[in-house]
VODOLUM-138811 format. One record per residue (C-alpha): residue number from 1; x, y, z; residue in one letter. Coordinates in Angstrom, 1 decimal. Example, Ala and Ser with C-alpha at 12.3 -4.5 7.8 and 13.67 -1.06 7.14 Angstrom:
[1; [12.3; -4.5; 7.8]; "A"];
[2; [13.7; -1.1; 7.1]; "S"];
This chain:
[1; [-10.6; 16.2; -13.2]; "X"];
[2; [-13.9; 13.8; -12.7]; "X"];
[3; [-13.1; 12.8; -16.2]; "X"];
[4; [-9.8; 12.1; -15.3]; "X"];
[5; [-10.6; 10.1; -12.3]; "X"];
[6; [-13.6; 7.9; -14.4]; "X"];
[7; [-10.8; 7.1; -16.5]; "X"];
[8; [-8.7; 6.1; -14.3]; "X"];
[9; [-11.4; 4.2; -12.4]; "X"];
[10; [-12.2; 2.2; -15.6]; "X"];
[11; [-8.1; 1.3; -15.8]; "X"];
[12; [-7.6; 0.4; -12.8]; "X"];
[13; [-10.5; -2.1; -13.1]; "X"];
[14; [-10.0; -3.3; -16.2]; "X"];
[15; [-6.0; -4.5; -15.2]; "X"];
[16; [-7.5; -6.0; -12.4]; "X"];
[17; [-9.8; -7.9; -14.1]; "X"];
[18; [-6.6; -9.2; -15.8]; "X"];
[19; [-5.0; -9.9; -12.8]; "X"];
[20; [-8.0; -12.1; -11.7]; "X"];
[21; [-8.3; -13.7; -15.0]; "X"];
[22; [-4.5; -14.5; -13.8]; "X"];
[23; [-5.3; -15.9; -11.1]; "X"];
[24; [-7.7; -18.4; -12.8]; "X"];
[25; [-5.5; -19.1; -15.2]; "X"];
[26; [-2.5; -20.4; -13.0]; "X"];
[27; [-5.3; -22.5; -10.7]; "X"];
[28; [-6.4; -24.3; -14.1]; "X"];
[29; [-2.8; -24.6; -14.9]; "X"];
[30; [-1.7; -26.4; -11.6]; "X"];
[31; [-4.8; -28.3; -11.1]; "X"];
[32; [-3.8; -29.8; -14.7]; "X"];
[33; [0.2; -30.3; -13.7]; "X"];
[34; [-0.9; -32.0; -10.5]; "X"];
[35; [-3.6; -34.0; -12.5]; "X"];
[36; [-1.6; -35.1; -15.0]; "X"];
[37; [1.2; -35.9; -12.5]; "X"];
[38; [-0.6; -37.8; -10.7]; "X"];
[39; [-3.4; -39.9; -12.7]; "X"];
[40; [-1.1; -39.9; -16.4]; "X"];
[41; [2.2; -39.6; -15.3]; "X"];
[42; [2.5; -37.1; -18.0]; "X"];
[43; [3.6; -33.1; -16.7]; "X"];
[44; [2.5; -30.0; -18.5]; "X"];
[45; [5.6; -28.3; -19.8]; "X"];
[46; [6.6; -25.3; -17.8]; "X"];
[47; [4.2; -24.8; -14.9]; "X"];
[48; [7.0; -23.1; -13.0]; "X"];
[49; [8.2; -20.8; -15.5]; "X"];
[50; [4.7; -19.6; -16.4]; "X"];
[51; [3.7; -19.3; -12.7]; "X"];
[52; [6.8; -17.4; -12.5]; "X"];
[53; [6.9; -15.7; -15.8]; "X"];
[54; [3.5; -14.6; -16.2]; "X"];
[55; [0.8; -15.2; -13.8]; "X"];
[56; [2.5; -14.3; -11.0]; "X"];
[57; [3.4; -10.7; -12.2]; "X"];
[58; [-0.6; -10.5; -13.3]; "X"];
[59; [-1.6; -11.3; -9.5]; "X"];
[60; [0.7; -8.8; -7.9]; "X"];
[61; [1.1; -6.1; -10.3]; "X"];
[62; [-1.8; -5.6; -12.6]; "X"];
[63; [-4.5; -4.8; -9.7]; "X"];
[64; [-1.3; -2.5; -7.8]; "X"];
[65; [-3.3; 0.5; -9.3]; "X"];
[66; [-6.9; -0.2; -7.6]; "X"];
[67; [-5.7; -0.8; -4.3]; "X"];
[68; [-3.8; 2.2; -4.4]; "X"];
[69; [-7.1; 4.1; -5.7]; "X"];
[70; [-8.7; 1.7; -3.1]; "X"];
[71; [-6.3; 3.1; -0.6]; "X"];
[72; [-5.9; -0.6; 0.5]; "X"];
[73; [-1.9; 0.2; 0.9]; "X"];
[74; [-0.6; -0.7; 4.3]; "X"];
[75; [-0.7; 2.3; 6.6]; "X"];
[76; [0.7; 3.5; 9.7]; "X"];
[77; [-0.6; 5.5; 11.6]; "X"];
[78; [1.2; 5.9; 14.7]; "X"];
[79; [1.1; 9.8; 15.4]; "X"];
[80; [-1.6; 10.6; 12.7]; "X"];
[81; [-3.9; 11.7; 15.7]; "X"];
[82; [-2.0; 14.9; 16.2]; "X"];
[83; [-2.2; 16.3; 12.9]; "X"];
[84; [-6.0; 17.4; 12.5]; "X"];
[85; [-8.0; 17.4; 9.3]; "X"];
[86; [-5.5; 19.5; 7.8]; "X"];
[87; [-2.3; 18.2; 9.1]; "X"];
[88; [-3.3; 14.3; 7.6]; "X"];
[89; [-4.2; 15.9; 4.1]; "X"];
[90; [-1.3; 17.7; 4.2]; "X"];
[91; [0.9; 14.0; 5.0]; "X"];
[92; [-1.6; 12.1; 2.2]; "X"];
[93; [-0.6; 14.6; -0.7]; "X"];
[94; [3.5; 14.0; 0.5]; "X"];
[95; [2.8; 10.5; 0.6]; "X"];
[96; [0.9; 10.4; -3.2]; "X"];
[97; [4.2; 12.7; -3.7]; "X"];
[98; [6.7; 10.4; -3.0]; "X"];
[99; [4.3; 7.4; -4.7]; "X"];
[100; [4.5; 9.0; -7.8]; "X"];
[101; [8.5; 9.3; -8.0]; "X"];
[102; [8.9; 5.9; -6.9]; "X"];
[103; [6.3; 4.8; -9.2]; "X"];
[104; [7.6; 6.9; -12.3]; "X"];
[105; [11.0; 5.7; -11.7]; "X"];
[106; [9.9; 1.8; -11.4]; "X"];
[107; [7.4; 2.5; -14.6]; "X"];
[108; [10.6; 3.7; -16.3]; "X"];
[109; [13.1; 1.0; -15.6]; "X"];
[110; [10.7; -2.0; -16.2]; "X"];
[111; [9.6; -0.2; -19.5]; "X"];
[112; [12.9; 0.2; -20.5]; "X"];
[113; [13.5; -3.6; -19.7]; "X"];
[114; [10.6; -4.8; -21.2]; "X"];
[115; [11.7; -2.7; -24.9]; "X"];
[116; [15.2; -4.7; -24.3]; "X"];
[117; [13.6; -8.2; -23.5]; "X"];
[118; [11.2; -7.3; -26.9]; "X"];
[119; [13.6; -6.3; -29.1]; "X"];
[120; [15.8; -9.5; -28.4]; "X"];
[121; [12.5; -11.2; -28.5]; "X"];
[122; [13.3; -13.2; -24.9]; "X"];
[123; [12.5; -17.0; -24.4]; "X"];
[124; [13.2; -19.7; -22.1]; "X"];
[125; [13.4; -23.6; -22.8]; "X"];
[126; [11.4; -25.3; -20.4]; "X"];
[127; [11.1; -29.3; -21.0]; "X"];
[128; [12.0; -28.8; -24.7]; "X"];
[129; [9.5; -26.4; -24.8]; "X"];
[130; [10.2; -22.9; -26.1]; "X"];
[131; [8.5; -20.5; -24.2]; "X"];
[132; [8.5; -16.6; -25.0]; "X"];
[133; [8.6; -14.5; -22.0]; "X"];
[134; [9.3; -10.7; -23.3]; "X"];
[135; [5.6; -10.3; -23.0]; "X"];
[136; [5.3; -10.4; -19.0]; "X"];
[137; [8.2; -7.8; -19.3]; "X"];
[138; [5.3; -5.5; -19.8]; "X"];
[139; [2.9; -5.8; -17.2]; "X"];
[140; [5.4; -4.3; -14.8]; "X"];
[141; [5.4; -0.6; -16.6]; "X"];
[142; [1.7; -0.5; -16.9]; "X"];
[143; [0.8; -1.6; -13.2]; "X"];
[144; [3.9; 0.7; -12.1]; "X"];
[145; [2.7; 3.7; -14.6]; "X"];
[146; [-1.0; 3.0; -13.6]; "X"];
[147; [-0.6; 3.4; -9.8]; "X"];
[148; [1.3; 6.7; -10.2]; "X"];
[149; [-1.7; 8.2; -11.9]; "X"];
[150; [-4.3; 7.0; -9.8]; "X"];
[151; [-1.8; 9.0; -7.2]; "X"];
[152; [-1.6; 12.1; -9.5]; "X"];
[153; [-5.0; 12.0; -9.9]; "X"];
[154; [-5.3; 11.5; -6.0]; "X"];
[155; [-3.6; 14.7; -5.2]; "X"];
[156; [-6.2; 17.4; -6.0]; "X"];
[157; [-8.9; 15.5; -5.0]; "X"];
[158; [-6.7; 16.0; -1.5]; "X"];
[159; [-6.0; 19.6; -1.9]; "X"];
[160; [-9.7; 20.6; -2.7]; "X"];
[161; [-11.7; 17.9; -1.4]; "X"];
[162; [-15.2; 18.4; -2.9]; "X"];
[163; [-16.7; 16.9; 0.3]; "X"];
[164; [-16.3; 15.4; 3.2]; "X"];
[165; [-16.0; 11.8; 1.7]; "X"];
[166; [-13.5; 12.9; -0.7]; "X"];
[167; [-11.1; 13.7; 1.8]; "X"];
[168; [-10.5; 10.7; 3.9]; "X"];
């Protein structure tokens, strides 16, 4: 399983690496737009689309995975004081449960999207400009299929916790 884990470690920051290269990427883009705007009167085709297209989905989706294995989710933990040890890792393997069916499910629709939006090879027209966008299709599945095995992966680490750090 600590191969397993490594792995997943490795993934999780390697998609957020592209998620941070995404982020650069639209700041560069809008800096230009408002540049060119501004001092040349002169737009770059499709900001918008691409902001929406593509580097949005790399900002919020590709690094889902690592704060999941960061466990940066949003918690609440109202009544989590009257559990104990046992009761809370009892709650966190229900929770990486119900993660992974929501995540499997998500990771199955989008992928099943994205094929369709590949195979009819999908495009906007933005400005005259011919834009593909069947490619951001894609980053939904893998962020979606990523986060549900960082939770898999969570779940014995949970049930047998090797030490104390492991389990909280």
């Amino acid at each position: 399983m600590n191969t397993l884990s490594r792995i997943t470690d490795r993934l999780t920051g390697f998609l957020s690496y592209f998620g941070m290269i995404g982020v650069l990427a639209m700041m560069v883009h809008i800096c230009a737009d408002i540049i060119g705007r501004t001092v040349f009167d002169i737009s770059v085709p499709a900001t918008l689309e691409m902001v929406t297209r593509y580097y949005m989905l790399m900002l919020v989706l590709l690094p889902l995975a690592w704060v999941e294995s960061k466990r940066f989710m949003i918690m609440v933990e109202a009544f989590s004081g009257l559990f104990g040890k046992l009761g809370l890792r009892i709650i966190d393997v229900l929770v990486a449960v119900v993660c992974i069916g929501v995540y499997s499910i998500l990771a199955i629709s989008t992928w099943e999207k994205a094929i369709e939006q590949y195979d009819v090879g999908a495009y906007i027209v933005a400005l005259d400009t011919q834009i593909i966008v069947w490619p951001g299709y894609f980053t939904l599945p893998f962020g979606f299929g990523l986060a549900a095995l960082v939770c898999l992966v969570r779940i014995p680490l949970l049930l047998f916790p090797q030490s104390a750090s492991e389990a909280a």
